[in-house]
N, C-alpha and C positions, 0 to 999 in steps of 0.2 A: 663332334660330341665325344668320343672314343678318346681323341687327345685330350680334354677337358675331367674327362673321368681319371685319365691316368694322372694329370699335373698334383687333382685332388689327392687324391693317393698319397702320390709322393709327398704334399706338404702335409699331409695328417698324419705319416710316418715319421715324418721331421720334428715336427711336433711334440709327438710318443717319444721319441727320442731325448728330446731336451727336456721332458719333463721326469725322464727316467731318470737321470743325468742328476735334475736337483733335487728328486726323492734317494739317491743312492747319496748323496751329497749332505742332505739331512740328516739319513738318517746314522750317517760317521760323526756328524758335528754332534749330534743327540748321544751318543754317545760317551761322548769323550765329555761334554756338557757335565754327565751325570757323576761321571767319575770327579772330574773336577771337583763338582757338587761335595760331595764325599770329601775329600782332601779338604775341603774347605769348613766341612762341619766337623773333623778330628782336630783341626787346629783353634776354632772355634770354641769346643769343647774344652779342649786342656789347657786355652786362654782363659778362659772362665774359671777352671778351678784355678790358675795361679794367680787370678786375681785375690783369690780369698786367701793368698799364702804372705806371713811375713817378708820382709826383706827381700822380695820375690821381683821389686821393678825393674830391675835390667831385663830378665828375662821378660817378662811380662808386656815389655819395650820389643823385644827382640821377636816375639811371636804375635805382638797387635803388626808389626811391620809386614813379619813373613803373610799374616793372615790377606792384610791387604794387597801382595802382590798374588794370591791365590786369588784374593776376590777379584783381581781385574782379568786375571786369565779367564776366569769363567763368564767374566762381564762381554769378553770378546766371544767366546763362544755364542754366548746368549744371542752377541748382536749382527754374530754371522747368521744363525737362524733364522733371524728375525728376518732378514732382507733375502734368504732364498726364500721362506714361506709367502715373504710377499711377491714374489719373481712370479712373472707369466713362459718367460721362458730362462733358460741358462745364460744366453749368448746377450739379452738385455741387462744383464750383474755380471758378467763376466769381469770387467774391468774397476770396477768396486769390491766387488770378492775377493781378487786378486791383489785390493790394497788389504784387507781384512784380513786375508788369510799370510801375508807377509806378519800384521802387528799381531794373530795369534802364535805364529811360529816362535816371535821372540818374547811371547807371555808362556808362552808353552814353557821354553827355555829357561825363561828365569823365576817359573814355577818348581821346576824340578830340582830346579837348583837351591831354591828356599827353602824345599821341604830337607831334601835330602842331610842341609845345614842345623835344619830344626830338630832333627831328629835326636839329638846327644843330649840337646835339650829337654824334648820331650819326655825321654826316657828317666831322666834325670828327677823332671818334676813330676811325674806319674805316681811315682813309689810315697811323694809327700804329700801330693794333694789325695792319694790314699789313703793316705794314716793321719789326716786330718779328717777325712771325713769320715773314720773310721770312730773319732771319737766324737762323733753327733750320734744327740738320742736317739738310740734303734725304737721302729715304729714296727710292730705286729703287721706279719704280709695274709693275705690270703693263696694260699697255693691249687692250684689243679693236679690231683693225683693221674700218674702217666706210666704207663710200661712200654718195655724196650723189649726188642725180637728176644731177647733174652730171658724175658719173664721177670726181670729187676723193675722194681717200680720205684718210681721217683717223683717227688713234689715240685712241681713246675712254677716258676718268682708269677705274677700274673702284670706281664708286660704287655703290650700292646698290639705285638707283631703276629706273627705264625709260630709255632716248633713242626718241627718234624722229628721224630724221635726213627733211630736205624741201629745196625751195628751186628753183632754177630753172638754165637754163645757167650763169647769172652769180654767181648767189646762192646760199650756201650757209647753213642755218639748222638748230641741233642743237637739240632743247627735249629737256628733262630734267625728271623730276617723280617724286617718292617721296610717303612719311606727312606729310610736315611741309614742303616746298617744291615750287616751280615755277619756274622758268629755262629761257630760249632765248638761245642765241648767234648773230647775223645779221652775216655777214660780206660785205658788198657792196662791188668795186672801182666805182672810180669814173674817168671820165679826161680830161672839160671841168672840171676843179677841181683846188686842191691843201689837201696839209693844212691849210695856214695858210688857207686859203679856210672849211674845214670848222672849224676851231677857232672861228669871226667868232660859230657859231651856238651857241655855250653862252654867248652874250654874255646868251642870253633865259630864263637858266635859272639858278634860285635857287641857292646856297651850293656851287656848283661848287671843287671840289679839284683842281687838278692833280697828278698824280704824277712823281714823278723817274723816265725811262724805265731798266730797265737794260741791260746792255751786251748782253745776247743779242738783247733786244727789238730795240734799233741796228742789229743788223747785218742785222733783217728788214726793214728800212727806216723806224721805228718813230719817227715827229717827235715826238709827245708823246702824251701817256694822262690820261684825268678820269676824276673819279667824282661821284657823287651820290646824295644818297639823298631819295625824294620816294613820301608814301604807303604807306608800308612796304616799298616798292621799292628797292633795291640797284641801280644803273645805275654800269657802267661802258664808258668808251669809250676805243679805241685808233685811230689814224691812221700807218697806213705809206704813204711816200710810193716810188712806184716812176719809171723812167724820165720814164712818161707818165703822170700821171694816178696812180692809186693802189688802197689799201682802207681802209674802216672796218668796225671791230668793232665792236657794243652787245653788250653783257653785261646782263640782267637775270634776277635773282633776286628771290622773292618768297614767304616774309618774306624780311627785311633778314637774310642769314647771311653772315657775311664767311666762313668757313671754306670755304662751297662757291666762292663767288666767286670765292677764290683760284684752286679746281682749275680752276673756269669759265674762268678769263681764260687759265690757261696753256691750253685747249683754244683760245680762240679765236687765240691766240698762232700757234697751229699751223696753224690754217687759214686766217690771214692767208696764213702762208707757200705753203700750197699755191694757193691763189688768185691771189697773184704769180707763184707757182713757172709757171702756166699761160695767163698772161695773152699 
């Protein structure tokens, strides 16, 4: 009886063991799953606006391609999940895993390599499919009035997701996050500097765009605005220049979504202002 208790033992640790094994194994592919996911709804997205751009189908060609070698990487993902959730133990997918996890290595691979490709791209049509949709009729938002540790209050776009509003006396910082993105806005005056001091430092940063400021952004004292996109990141930045010294805005999104971008930068637009407004 004593030998029969211990065999138990042992095979119900065996057991705990391999099923440790494909919860720790899940929950890596669940991961990287979601990230995918991400990468694949920024390429998504800026496929979408260049459809609505003139003269836009080579590229347009060149990012429906890259978007499909995302979508299969995540399809592998999906479908290594699918067969450890259906696993009773490790050691029965072991050898089916192992073809799986060979065809996501080289979806992995030739994901990264698409995106990384896509990117000059991206960058490229971001700034256009901006300032085409910058000239569609503006529709009247409803805002959520918000204060920052700082006592600044600010009108919040009424998106979908969460804000968390943070930051310090000087700094004011909005991060916003839903099912499919993550973005913070960091608005820091600055006043041993001026814009053009602050402009010197995108001299270190890859396929930078400048933007044409427009006339409301001017009258916040608004020198010039970039963008960029690096990593699947959406980076934008603005420089208003005040009396003494000044602010800058970063804008980052992540994936690459110009649509929220857009709402992001008219928030940070605002909070420049109130930053000035208090200086």
């Amino acid at each position: 009886m004593r030998w029969s208790v211990v065999v138990a033992l042992v095979a119900s640790s065996s057991v705990a063991r391999a099923d440790k094994r494909l919860d720790d194994l899940a929950a890596g592919y669940e991961r990287e799953a979601a990230a995918c996911k991400r990468q694949e709804s920024g390429l998504a997205t800026v496929l979408d606006g260049a459809r609505t751009l003139p003269d836009a189908r080579p590229d347009v060609e060149r990012l429906d391609r890259g978007h499909a070698t995302v979508a299969g990487y995540c399809a592998e993902l999906d479908g290594a999940l699918a067969l450890i959730k259906g696993a009773a133990s490790y050691k029965a997918i072991e050898g089916p895993l192992d073809e799986r996890d060979n065809k996501i290595r080289r979806a992995r691979a030739a994901a990264k390599k698409t995106v990384a490709e896509l990117e000059p791209v991206m960058h490229r049509l971001i700034p256009l499919i901006n300032a085409a949709r910058a000239g569609a009729p503006q529709v009247a938002e409803r805002r959520t009035p918000a204060k920052f540790p700082s006592g600044r209050a600010v009108e919040l776009p009424p998106l979908p997701g969460q804000w968390t509003l943070s930051g310090t006396a000087a700094t004011d910082v909005a991060a916003y996050a839903d099912k499919a993105s993550a973005a913070t806005i960091t608005v820091q005056p600055f006043k041993e500097a001026t814009c053009e001091q602050e402009r010197r430092r995108l001299a270190d940063i890859d396929h930078v765009t400048e933007l044409e400021v427009p006339a409301a952004a001017k009258q916040l004292g608004v020198t010039w605005m970039a963008s960029y996109a690096k990593s699947a990141h959406l980076f934008a930045l603005t420089c208003a220049q005040a009396s003494t010294g000044g602010a800058m805005a970063i804008v980052d999104v992540a994936p690459v979504d110009q649509k929220l971008a857009d709402e992001l930068h008219k928030l940070a637009l605002r909070m420049i202002g109130t930053v000035l407004a208090g200086r």
